[in-house]
C-alpha positions as a Markdown table, in Angstrom:
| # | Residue | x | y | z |
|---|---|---|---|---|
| 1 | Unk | -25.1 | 5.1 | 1.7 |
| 2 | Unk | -28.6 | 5.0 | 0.8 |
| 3 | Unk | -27.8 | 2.7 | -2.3 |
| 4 | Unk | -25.3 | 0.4 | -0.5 |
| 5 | Unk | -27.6 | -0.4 | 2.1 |
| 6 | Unk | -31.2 | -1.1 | -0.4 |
| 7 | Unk | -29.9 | -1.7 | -3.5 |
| 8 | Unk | -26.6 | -4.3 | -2.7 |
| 9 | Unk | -27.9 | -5.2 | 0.6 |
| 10 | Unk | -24.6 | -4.4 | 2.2 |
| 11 | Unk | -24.5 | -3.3 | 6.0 |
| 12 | Unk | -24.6 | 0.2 | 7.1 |
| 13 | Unk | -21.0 | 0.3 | 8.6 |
| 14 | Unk | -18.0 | -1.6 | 7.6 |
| 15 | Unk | -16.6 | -3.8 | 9.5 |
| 16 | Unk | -14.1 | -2.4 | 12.2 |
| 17 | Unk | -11.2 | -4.7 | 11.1 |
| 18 | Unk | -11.5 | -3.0 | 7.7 |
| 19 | Unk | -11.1 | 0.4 | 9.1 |
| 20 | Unk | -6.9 | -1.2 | 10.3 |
| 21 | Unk | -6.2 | -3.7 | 7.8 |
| 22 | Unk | -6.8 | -1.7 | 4.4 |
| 23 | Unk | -4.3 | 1.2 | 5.7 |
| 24 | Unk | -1.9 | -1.3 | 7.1 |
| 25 | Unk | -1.9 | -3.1 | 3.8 |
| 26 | Unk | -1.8 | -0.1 | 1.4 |
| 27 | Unk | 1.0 | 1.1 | 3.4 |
| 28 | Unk | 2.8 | -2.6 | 3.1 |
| 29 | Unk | 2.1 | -2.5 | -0.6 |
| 30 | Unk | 3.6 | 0.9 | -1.5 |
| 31 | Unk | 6.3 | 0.2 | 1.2 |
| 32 | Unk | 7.4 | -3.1 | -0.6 |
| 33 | Unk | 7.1 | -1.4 | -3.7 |
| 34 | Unk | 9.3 | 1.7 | -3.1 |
| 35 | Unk | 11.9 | -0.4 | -1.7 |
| 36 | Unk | 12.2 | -2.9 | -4.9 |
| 37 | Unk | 11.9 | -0.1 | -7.5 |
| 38 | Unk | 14.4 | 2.0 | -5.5 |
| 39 | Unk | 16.8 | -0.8 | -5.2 |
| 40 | Unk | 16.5 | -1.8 | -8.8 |
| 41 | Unk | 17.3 | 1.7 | -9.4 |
| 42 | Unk | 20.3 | 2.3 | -7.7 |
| 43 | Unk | 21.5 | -1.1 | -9.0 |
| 44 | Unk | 21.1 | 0.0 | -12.7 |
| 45 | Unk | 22.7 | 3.4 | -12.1 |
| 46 | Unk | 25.7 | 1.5 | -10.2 |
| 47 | Unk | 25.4 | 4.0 | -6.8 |
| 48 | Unk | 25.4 | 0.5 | -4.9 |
| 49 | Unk | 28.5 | 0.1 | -3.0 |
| 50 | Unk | 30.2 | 3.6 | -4.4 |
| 51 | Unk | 32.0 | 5.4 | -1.6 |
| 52 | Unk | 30.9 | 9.3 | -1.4 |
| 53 | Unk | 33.2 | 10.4 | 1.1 |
């Protein structure tokens, strides 16, 4: 914290804002990702539309 705040001159504290958006968007990212590599994967492996029952 030390080094942040003499050496790069960057305030103590993040911002608040920071402390919601970067979770929000991490989870957005590996929410949009999961869902395209799933789908892509049942596609390839043909499970789409199959009947189980």
């Amino acid at each position: 914290m030390l080094l942040q705040w003499r050496v790069f001159d960057f305030p103590p504290r993040p911002d608040p804002y920071l402390w919601l958006a970067l979770p929000l968007g991490g989870m957005l990212v590996l929410s949009l990702l999961g869902t395209l590599l799933g789908a892509r994967l049942v596609q390839r492996r043909g499970l789409l539309g199959q009947d189980f029952g």
